[in-house]
C-alpha positions in Angstrom: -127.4 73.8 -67.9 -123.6 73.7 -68.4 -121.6 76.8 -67.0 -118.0 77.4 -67.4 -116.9 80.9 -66.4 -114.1 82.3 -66.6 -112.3 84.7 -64.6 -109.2 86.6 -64.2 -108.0 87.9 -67.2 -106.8 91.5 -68.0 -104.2 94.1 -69.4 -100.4 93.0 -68.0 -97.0 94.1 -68.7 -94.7 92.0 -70.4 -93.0 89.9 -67.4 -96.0 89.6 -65.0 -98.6 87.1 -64.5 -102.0 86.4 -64.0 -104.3 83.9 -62.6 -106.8 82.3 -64.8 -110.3 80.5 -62.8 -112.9 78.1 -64.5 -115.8 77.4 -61.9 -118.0 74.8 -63.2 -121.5 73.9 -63.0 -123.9 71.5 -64.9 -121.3 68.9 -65.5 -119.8 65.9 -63.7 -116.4 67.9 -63.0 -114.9 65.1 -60.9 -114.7 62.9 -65.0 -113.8 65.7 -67.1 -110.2 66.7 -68.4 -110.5 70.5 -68.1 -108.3 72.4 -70.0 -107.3 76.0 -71.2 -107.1 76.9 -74.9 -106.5 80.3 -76.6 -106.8 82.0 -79.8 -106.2 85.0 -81.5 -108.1 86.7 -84.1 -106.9 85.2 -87.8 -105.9 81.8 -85.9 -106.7 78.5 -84.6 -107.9 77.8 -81.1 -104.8 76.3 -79.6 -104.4 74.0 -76.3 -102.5 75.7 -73.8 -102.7 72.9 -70.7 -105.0 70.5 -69.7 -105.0 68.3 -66.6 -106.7 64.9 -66.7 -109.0 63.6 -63.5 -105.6 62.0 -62.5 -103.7 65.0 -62.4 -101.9 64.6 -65.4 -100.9 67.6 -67.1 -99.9 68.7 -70.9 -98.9 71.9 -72.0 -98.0 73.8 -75.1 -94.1 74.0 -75.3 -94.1 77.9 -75.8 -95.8 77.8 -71.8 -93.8 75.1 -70.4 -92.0 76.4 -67.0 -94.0 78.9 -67.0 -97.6 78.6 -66.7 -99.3 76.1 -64.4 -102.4 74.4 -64.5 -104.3 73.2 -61.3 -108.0 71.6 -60.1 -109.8 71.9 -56.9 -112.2 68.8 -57.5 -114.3 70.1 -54.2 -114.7 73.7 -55.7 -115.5 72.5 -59.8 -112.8 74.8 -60.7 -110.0 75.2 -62.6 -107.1 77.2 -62.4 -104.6 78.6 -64.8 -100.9 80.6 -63.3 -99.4 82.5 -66.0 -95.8 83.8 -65.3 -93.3 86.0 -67.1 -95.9 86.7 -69.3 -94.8 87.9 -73.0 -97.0 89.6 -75.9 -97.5 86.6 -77.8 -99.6 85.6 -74.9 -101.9 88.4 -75.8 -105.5 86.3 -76.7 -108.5 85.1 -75.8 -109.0 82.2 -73.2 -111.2 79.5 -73.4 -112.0 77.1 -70.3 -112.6 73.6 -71.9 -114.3 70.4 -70.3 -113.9 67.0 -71.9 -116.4 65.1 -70.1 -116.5 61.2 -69.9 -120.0 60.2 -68.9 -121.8 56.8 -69.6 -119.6 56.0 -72.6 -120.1 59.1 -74.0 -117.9 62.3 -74.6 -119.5 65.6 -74.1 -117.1 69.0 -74.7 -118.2 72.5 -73.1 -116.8 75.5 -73.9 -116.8 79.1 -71.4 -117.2 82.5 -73.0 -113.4 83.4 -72.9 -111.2 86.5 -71.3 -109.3 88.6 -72.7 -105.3 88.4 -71.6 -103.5 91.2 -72.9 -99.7 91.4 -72.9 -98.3 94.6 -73.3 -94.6 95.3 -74.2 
């Protein structure tokens, strides 16, 4: 059974930071692109970062410089650094896994945590 749970999250004040975790189970973590995605009630789920098995990274512009996304292939987890937080940043997080198995593309979502921003 696939797992992703996520970890982390919470009430912050506009300028601090927070550290996202994804751990993994059930899937072959070391061929999946993990990624972070939020939304916010009324919108779309949007990508926030996602870093490939190579250690590629992408990132939404509004994060760029300031959030960081890393993998520890040994611990099937992903992490997520969030600095200088602002409100807009206020959603729900979503740990994604794109997994490539035997020609085949499978996509996992976690539960998602809360990040609220206060001003």
């Amino acid at each position: 059974q696939v797992q992703l749970v996520e970890s982390g999250g919470g009430l912050v004040q506009t300028g601090g930071h927070l550290r996202l975790s994804c751990a993994a189970s059930g899937i072959v973590f070391g061929v999946s692109t993990m990624g972070w995605y939020r939304q916010d009630p009324g919108k779309e789920r949007e990508l926030v970062a996602n870093i490939r098995t190579s250690g590629s990274t992408k990132y939404a512009e509004s994060v760029k410089g300031r959030f960081t996304i890393s993998r520890d292939d040994n611990k099937n987890t992903v992490y997520l650094q969030m600095n200088s937080l602002k409100p807009e940043g206020t959603a729900v997080y979503y740990c994604n896994a794109d997994e490539q198995k035997e020609g085949r593309q499978f996509i996992h979502w976690g539960q998602g945590i809360q990040v609220t921003v206060s001003s």
